[in-house]
C-alpha positions as CSV (number, residue, x, y, z in Angstrom):
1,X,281.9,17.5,181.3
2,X,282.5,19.8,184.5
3,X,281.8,23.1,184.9
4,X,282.7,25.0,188.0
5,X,284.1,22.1,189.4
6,X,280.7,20.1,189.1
7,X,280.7,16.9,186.7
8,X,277.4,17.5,184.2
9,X,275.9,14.5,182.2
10,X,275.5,14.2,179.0
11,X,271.7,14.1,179.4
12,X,271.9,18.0,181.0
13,X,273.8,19.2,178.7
14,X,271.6,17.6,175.9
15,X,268.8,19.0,177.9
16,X,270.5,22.5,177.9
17,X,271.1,22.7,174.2
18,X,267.4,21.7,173.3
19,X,266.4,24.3,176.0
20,X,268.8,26.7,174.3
21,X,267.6,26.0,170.6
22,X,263.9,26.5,171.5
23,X,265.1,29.6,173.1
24,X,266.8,30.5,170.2
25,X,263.7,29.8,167.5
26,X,261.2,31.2,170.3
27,X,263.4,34.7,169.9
28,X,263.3,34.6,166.4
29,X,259.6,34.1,166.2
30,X,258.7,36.6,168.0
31,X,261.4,39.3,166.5
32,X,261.4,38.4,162.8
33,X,257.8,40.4,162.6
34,X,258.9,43.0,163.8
35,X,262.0,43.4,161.9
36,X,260.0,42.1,158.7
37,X,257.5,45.8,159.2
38,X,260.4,47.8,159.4
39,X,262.0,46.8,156.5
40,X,259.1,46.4,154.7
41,X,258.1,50.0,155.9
42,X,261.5,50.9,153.7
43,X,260.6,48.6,150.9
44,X,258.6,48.9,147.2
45,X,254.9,47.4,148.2
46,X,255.5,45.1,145.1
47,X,258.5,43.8,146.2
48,X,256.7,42.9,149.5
49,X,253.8,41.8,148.4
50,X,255.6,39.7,145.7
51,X,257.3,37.7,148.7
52,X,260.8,38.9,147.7
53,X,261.4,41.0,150.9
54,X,262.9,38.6,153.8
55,X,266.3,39.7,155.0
56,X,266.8,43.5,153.8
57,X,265.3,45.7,152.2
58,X,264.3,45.5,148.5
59,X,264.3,48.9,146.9
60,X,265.0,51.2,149.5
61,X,262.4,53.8,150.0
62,X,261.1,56.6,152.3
63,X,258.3,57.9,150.5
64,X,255.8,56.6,153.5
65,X,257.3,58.0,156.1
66,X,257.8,61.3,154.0
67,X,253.7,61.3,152.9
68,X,252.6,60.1,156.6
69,X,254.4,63.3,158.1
70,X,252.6,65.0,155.5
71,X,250.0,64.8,157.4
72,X,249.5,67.8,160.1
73,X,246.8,66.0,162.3
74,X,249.5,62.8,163.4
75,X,251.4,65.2,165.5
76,X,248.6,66.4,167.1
77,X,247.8,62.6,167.7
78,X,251.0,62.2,169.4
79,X,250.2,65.0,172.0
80,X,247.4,63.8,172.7
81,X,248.7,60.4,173.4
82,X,251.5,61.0,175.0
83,X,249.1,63.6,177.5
84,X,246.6,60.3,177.7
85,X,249.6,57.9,178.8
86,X,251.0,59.6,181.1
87,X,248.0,61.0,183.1
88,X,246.1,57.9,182.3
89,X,249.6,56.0,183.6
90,X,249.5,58.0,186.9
91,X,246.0,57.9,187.5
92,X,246.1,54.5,187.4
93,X,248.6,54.1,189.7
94,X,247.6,56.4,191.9
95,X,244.0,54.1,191.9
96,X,245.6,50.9,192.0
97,X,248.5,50.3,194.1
98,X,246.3,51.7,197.1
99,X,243.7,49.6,196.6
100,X,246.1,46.5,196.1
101,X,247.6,47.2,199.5
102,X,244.8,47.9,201.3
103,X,243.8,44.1,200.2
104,X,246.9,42.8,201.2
105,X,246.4,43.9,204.4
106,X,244.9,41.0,206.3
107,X,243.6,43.3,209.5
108,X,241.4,44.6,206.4
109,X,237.8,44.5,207.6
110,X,235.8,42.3,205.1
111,X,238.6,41.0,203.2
112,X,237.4,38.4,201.7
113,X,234.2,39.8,200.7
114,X,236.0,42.5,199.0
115,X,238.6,40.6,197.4
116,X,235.6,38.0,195.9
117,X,234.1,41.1,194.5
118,X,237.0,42.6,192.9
119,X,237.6,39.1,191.4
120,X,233.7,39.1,190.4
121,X,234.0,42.3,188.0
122,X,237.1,41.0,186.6
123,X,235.0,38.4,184.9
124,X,231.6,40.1,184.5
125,X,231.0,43.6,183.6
126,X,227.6,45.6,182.8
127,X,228.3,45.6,179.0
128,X,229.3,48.6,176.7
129,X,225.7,50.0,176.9
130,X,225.5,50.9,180.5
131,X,229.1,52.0,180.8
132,X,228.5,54.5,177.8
133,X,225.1,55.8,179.8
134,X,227.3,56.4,183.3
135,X,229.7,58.3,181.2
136,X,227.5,60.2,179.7
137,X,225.3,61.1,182.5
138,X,228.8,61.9,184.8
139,X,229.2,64.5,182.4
140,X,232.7,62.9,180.7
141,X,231.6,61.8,177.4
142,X,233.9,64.0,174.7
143,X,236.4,65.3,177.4
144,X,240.2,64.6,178.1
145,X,238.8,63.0,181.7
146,X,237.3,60.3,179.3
147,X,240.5,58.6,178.1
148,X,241.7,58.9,182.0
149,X,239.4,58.8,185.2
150,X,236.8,56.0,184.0
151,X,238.9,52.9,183.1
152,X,241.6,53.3,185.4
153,X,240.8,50.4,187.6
154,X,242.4,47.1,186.3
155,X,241.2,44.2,188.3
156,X,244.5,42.1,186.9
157,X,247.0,44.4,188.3
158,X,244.9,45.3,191.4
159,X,245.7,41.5,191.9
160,X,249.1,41.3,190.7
161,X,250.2,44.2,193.0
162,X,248.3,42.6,195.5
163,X,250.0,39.3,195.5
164,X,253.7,41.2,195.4
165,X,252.5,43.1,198.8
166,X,251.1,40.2,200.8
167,X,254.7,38.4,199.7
168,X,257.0,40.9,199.6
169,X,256.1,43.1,202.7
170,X,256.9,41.3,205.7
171,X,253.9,41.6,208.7
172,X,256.7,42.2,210.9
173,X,257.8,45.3,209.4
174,X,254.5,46.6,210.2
175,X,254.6,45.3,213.4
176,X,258.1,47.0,214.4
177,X,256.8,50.6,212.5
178,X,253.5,50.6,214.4
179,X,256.0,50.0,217.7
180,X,257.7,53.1,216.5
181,X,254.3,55.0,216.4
182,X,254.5,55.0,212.5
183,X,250.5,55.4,211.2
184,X,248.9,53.2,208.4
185,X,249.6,56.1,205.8
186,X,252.9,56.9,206.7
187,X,254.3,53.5,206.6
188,X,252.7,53.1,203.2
189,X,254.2,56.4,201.7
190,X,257.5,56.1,203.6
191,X,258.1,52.4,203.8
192,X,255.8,50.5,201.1
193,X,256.0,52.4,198.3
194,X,260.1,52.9,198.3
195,X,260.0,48.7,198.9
196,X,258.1,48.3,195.6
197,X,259.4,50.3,192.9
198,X,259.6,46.8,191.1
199,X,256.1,46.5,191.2
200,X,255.0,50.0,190.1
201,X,257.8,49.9,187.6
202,X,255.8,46.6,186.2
203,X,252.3,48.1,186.2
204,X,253.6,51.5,184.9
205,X,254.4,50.0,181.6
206,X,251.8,47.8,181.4
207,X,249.1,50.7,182.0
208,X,251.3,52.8,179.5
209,X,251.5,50.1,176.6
210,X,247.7,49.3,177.2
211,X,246.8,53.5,177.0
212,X,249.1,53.8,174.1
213,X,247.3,51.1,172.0
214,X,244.3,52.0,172.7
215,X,242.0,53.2,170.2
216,X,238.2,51.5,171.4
217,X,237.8,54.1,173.8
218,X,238.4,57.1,171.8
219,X,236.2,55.5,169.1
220,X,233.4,55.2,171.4
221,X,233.4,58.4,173.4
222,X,235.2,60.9,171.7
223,X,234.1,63.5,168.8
224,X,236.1,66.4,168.9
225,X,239.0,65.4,166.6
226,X,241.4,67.5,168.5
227,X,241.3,65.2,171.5
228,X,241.3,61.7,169.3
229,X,244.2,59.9,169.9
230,X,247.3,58.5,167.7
231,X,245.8,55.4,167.2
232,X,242.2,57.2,166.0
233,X,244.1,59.3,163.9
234,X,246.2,56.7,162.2
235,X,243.3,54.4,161.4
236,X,241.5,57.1,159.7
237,X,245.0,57.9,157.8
238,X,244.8,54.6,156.3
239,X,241.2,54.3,155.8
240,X,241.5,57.8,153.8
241,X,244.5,56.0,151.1
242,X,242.7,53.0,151.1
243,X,239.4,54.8,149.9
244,X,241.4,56.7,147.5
245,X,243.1,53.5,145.9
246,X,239.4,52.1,145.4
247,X,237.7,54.8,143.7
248,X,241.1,55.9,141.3
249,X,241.5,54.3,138.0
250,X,244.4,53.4,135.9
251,X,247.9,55.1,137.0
252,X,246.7,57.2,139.4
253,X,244.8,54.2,141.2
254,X,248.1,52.4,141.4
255,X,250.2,55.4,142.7
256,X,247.4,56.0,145.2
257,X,247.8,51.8,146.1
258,X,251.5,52.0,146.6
259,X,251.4,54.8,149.0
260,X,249.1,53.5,151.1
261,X,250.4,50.3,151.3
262,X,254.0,52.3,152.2
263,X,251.8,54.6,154.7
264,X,250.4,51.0,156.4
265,X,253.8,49.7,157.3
266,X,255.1,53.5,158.3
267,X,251.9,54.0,160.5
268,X,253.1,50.9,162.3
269,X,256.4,51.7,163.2
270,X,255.6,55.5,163.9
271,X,252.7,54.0,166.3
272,X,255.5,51.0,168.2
273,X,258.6,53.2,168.4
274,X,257.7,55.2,171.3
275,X,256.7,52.8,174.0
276,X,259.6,50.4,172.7
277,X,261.9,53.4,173.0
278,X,260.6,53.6,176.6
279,X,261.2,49.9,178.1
280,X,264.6,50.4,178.5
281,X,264.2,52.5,181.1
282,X,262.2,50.1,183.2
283,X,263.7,46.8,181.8
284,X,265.7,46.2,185.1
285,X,262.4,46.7,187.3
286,X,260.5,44.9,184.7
287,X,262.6,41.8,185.2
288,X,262.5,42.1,189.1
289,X,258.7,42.2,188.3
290,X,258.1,39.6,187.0
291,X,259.4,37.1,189.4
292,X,256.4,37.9,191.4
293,X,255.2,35.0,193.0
294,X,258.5,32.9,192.8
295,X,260.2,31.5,195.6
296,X,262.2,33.4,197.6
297,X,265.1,32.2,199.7
């Protein structure tokens, strides 16, 4: 067998199409869930929970997403996510990538020391009870700043962008801008940061998925309802219909059951749609990204 005018074996091209089927199975693994909560979003909750929903949808409905918009307070959970992910986003970045240069930099006085203690509180941490006193006594406990300023720093891509600066960023360029009479900050804002759009592209979405997930946070140091997040909001959603199912009897128990099992798959797809909507965007940095570390030629 030749292809592009070089002879393969049979062994590679056996190798290739077991590479390619597990490629193939890994792909449907990971998508199939995904596709089985939308159509079972659209779905009659006995159908699904009777096993007979697989490929499409069996009796086509949108009475979840109809009673989930009913609800008033899940756009003002969407605001307030949408405010938390991108501030939180920037914040972070604006926290990170600094720091993950500066440790790059191997003129950095006490690198080492500084880089084993950033590793150090990536594996230990003072525990929730400590953090929640520091965040009450700085005065953030029940504010927006909460859901921002506090848990910006992440040790994982501090490293990450790390590793792409000390690879990707040549010492020479430095060498040839300081020639120039280029300072440390203006060859970070005017050289650096253009050079790794890949990299902030990477750790934008990752800070923007983990934001829009979270709920722990909000759970923990928020009360006013008007600031709680999509997540918050959604949980209690579902915690409301599933209360109601339990304490109703007869018919009206099982109408209560059916919405809130169609609410549960709705809430999941209303809560996903957003930040999948927003990959796209940075897919072609995101795949640049990710061949951090690999060897260059």
């Amino acid at each position: 067998m030749k292809k592009s005018g070089v002879r393969i074996s049979r062994s590679d091209s056996a190798f290739a199409a077991i590479v390619y089927l597990l490629a193939a199975i890994s792909i449907i693994i990971i998508i199939y869930p995904l596709y089985f909560i939308i159509i079972a979003s659209v779905s009659e909750p006995s159908a699904v929970s009777n096993g007979k929903v697989w490929l499409f949808p069996h009796g086509f409905t949108t009475d979840g997403y109809k009673a989930l918009l009913q609800y008033s307070a899940i756009w003002l959970g969407y605001r307030n996510t949408i405010f938390y992910a991108a501030a939180g986003t920037a914040w972070a970045l604006a926290v990170n990538i600094p720091a993950a240069y500066a440790l790059s930099r191997k003129d950095l006085p006490f690198r080492m020391p500084l880089n084993f203690y950033y590793l150090f509180v990536m594996f230990f941490s003072g525990g929730l009870i400590p953090t929640y006193l520091v965040v009450k006594d700085l005065g953030l406990f029940d504010t927006w700043l909460v859901m921002i300023v506090p848990f910006s720093v992440s040790i994982y891509n501090v490293i990450v962008a790390r590793t792409f600066f000390s690879t990707s960023i040549p010492a020479d360029l430095l060498d040839a801008a300081q020639i120039d009479g280029c300072g440390n900050l203006r060859f970070f804002f005017s050289i650096v940061l253009p050079l790794s759009k890949a990299i902030i592209s990477v750790l934008a979405l990752w800070t923007a998925v983990g934001i829009w997930n979270s709920y722990f946070n909000a759970l923990i140091y928020l009360q006013d309802k008007a600031k709680m997040p999509m997540q918050i909001i959604l949980r209690n959603i579902l915690i409301t219909n599933q209360m109601t199912s339990a304490m109703g009897t007869g018919e009206a128990a099982q109408v209560a059951l059916r919405q809130a099992n169609l609410i549960r798959y709705a809430a999941i797809i209303a809560s996903t749609a957003p930040i999948m909507c927003f990959y796209p965007f940075v897919q072609k940095h995101f795949n640049q990204g990710v061949m951090i570390g690999a060897v260059k030629g």
